[in-house]
N, C-alpha and C positions, 0 to 999 in steps of 0.2 A: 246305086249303093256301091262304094268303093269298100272291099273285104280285104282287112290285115292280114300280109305275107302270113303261114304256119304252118306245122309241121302237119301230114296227116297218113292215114296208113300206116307204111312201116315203120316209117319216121314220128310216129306217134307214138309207137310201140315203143321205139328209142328212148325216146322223151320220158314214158313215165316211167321206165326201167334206170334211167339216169339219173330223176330227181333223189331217188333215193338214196343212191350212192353218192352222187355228189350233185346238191340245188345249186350248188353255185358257180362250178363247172356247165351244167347244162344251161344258166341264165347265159352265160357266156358263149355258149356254143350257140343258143336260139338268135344271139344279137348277130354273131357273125356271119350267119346261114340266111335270114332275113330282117335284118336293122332293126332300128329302133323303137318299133312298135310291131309288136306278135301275138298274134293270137294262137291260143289253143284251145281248139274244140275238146272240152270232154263232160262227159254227165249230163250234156243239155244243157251246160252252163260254159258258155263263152269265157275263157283268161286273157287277159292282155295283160304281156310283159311291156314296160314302158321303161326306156334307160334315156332318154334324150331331157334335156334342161326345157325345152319348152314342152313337151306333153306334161311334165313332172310340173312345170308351172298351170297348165292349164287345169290337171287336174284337182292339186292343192291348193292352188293360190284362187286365177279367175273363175274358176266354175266348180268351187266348191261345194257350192249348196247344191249340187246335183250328185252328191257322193256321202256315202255315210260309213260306216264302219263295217268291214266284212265280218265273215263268220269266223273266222279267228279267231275276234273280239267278244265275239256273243258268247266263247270258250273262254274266256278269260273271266270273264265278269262274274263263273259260276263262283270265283272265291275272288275276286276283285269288288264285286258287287258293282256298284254306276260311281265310278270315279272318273277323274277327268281323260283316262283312258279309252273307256267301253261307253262312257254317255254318249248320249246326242243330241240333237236339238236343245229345248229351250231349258232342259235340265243342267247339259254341259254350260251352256252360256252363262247362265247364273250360275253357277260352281267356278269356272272361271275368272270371273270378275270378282270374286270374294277370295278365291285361291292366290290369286295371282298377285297381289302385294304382302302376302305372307313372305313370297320368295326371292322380294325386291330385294338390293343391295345394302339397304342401310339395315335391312333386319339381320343382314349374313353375319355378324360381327363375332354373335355364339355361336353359328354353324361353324365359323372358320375355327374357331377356339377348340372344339370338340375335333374336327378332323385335323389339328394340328396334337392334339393329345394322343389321338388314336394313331397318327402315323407316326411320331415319335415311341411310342410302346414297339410299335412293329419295326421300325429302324434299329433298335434296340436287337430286337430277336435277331434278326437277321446279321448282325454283326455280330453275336455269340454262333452264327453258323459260319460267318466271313474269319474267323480263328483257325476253323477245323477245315475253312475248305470246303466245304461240303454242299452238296448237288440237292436243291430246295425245287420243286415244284412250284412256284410263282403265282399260278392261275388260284390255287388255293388260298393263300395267303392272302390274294389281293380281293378273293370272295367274300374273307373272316372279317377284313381290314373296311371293308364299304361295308358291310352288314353293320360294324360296331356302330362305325358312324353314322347310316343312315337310324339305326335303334335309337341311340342316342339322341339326334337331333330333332326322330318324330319323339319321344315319347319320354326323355329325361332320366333323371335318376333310377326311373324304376327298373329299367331295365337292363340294372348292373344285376351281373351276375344269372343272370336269365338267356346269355348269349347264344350259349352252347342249344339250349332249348329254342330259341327262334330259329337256330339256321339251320338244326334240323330238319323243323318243321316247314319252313320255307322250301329249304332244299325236295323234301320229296313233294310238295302241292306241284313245284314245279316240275320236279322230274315224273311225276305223273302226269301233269298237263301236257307233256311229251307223247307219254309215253297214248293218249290218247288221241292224241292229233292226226299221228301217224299209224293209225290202227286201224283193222280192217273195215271198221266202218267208213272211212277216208279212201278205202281201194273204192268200195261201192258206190260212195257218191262220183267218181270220177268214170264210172261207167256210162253206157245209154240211159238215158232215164235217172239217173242218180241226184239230177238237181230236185228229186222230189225229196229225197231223202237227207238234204242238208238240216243240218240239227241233231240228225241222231249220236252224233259226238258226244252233245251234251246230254244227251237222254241216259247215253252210258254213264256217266256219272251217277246219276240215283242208283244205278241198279244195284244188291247187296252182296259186292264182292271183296273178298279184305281186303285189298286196294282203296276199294271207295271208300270203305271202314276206316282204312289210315290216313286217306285222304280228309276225310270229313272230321276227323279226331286232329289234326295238323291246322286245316283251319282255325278248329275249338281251340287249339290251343292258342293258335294269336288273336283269334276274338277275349278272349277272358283277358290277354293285357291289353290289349287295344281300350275295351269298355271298360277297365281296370279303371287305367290312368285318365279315363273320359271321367269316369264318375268322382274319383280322388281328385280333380283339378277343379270340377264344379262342384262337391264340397268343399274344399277351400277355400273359395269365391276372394282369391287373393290374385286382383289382375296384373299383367305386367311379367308372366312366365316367359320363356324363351325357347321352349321347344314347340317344336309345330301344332301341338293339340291343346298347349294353351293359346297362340294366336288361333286357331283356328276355333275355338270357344268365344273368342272377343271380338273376331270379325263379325259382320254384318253387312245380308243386302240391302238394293237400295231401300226397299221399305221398313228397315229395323230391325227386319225379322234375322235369329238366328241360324245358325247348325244345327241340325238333328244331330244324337248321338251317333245313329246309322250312316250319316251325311259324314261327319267326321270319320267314323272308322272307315266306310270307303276311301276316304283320298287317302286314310295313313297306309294302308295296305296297297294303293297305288303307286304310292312312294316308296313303300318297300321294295316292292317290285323293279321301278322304273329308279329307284335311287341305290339300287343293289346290284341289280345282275349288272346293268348297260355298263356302269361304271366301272367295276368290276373287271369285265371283259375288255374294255378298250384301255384299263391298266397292264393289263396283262401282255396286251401286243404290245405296248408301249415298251416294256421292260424285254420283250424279243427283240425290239427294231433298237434297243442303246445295246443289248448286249452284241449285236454285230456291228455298232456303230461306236465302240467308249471312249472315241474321240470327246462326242457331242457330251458325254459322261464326264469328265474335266470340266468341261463349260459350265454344265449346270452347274459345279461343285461350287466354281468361283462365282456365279452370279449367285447363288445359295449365300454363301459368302459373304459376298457383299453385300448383299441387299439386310442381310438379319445378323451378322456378327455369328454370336451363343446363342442367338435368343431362338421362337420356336414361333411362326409364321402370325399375321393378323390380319384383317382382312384388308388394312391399309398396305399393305406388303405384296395384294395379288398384282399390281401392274409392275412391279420391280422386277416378278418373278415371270417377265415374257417369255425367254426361251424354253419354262415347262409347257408354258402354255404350248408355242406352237410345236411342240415333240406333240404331244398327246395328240392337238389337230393332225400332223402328218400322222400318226398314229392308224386314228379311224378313220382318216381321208383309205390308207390301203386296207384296212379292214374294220370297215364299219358295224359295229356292234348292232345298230339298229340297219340292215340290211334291206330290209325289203320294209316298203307302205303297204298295206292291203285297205283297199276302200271295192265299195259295192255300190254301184251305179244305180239312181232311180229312174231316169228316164233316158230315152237313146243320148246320144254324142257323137260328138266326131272328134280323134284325136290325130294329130299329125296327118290329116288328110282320109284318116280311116275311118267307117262308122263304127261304133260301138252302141250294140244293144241293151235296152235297158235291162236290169238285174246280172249285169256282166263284172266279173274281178275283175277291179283292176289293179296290178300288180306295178307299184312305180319301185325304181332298183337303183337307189341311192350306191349297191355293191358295183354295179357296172357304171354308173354318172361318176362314181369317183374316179375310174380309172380308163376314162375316155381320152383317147387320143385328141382328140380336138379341143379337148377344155384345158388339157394336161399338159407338159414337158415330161419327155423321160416319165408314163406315169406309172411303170411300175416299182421305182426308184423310190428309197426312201430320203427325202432332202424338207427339214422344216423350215430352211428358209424361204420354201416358196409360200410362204404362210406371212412372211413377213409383209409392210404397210405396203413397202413400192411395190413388192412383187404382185400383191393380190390386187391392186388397184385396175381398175376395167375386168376382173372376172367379175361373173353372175356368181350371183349370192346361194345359187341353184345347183352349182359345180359342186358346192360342198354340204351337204344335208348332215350331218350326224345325229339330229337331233328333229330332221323333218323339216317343212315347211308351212308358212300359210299360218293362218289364224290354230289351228291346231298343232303347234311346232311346239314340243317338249317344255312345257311349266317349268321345269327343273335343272335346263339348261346351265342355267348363270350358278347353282350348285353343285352342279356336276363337274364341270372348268373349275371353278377353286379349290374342290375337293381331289382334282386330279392335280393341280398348280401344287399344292403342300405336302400330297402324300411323295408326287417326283419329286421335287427339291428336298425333303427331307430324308429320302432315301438314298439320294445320288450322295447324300456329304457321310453317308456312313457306309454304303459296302459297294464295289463292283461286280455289277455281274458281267460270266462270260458265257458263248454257248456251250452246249455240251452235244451238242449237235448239228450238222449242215443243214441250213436251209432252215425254212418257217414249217411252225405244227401243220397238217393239215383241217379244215373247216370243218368244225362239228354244228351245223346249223341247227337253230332251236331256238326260242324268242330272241336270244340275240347269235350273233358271229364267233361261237366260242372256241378256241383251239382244241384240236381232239387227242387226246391224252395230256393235255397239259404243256406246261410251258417250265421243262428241266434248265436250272439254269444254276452254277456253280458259283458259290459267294467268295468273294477274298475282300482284303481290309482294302479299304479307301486310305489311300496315303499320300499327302500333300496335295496339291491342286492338281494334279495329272491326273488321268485314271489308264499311264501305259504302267 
């Protein structure tokens, strides 16, 4: 049995005194102390950190079926319920196959239309603050700005004017999925003996504290629009709708059979999720890495420009609009919103020469494969033209994860790229931002890579095609 380099003792002691302060600082510090596959003993439950392009392939890609979703997941699912997220098995696979051409290319046509409305509302606002000057917190903005859209796109008209009500609600499920993850029941499991006690996370949920009160009322509240707009679209038995809960009423598996209402509200609330915060967040860095860079902020203006005249983006327009594109890729290439895979081993393995026992995290760290020296040039440089055709040509497709790998790699991908494609080009041709401070936020880690106080950035008018 060959045993993964790890930290143990005092250096263990280090380790979980670190995570807290900073998870991505210590992922960092574990790779350089002993490479690319680490284990950590705690609770009776084996961790392996994995940053290297072929355990990240062995695990995702060839030997998936030997990996299911951690306990993370089994925490998510308590308001996610089995979406294509938190499913498995033969449930996930049929949900997939029926999910999965709702979000193809030729349906985006009304997705594109809706985040091209929504980011021109918000280019708008932002150039009545680009008048004054004035010093905007960005990470907000850009949370209200993907919330509208992903509202909108799951769930249509209905949910004008109900905004302010969802993203409240959304906002604290999540900030209490936080705030539970990280709670003392999570010191215990990491103890001696504590892999007995994996689950009690979610157990804390039920218990009757106004938290879980608020929590459980914040759910209620996007369940009643959720099953709203499920029941209002199947009375109207008028097919041919364009938001996702009418195609997802019309789809059908291979044997004819429908969606449950259950089945539908699950993936709309997985797409809230996964079509809200990720995006969200990797706008956000996006709009720190132009404000040190407003070079690259001219360029967009004039491909903006060119490619649309007056007009306001369509989803014929997304290849016109490459250079948004690869900003945002270098983007989450240096801070990847989705940071870390968490998968849970069934049976032993061997990764990178090392065994790993069965019921072991494994932990693959897209945060550290992005910014490998061996995969990378200069990688902690922000440069999008390494994203370009020639340049990316002979990398692995594994260097760059933002959205996972493998047969369970992000449903909502090719949405998430156009919605980030129209919200930058439509923002670059109305305001410039600058910093208002040195250097990048530091990592508030939480389901995605989020900057910790925010991303302060000072608006002034876009004037002519330069942004000096």
């Amino acid at each position: 049995m060959t045993r993964a380099p790890g930290p143990s003792g005092f250096d263990m002691i280090r380790v979980l005194l670190g995570r807290r302060a900073g998870p991505v600082g210590m992922l960092r510090d574990l790779r350089e102390r002993y490479g690319d596959v680490v284990r950590i003993p705690v609770g009776g439950t084996p961790y392996f950190i994995v940053s290297s392009i072929e355990g990240a392939k062995h695990v995702l890609i060839d030997n998936a079926k030997n990996y299911t979703k951690g306990p993370v997941y089994e925490l998510l699912a308590s308001f996610l319920g089995e979406g294509l997220i938190t499913a498995d098995g033969d449930h996930w696979r049929k949900h997939r196959r029926m999910v999965q051409p709702v979000l193809q290319r030729e349906r985006m046509a009304s997705f594109v239309s809706v985040m091209a409305e929504e980011a021109a509302a918000l280019a708008e606002r932002l150039a009545e603050h680009a008048k004054r000057e004035a010093v905007i917190d960005i990470f907000p903005e850009m949370m209200d700005v993907a919330l509208r859209i992903v509202a909108r796109s799951m769930l249509g008209s209905e949910v004008k004017g109900r905004e302010n009500e969802v993203h409240h609600a959304l906002t604290f499920i999540l900030e209490h999925m936080e705030r539970v993850s990280v709670s003392g029941a999570r010191v215990l499991e990491l103890l001696p003996g504590g892999k007995r006690l994996r689950g009690l996370r979610r157990v804390l949920l039920d218990l009757p504290t106004r938290r879980n009160r608020e929590f459980r009322e914040a759910i209620r509240v996007l369940d009643d629009l959720i099953y709203g707009v499920i029941r209002a679209r199947r009375a109207a038995k008028v097919p041919g709708g364009n938001d996702l809960v009418s195609l997802l009423i019309e789809t059908r598996d291979e044997n004819g059979a429908p969606m449950s209402d259950k089945d539908i509200r699950d993936e709309v609330m997985t797409m809230f999720l996964a079509g809200h915060e990720t995006v969200a967040t990797g706008l956000a860095w996006t709009f720190q890495m132009l404000a040190h860079n407003t070079n690259l902020v001219g360029d967009l203006f004039v491909e903006s420009v060119d490619a649309l005249g007056d007009r306001t983006p369509t989803v014929d327009d997304l290849p016109s609009l490459a250079l948004a594109e690869r900003v945002f890729e270098e983007a989450m290439r240096l801070h990847p919103p989705v940071w870390r895979i968490s998968r849970l081993s069934i049976a032993p393995d061997v990764i990178g020469g090392y065994d790993v026992p069965a019921e072991s995290i494994v932990v693959v760290a897209p945060v550290l494969i992005h910014r490998d020296k061996a995969l990378w040039e200069r990688p902690d440089e922000f440069d999008p033209s390494r994203f370009e055709k020639a340049a990316s040509a002979g990398r692995s497709r594994l260097a760059f994860m933002p959205f996972g790998a493998g047969q369970r790699m992000c449903i909502g991908a090719s949405f998430a790229m156009a919605e980030a494609q129209v919200v930058i080009s439509t923002i670059c041709r109305a305001v410039l931002m600058v910093p208002v401070k040195d250097g990048d936020p530091a990592y508030e880690p939480s389901v995605t890579l989020r900057p910790r106080g925010g991303v302060p950035l000072k608006m002034l008018p876009m004037r002519g095609t330069g942004a000096s």
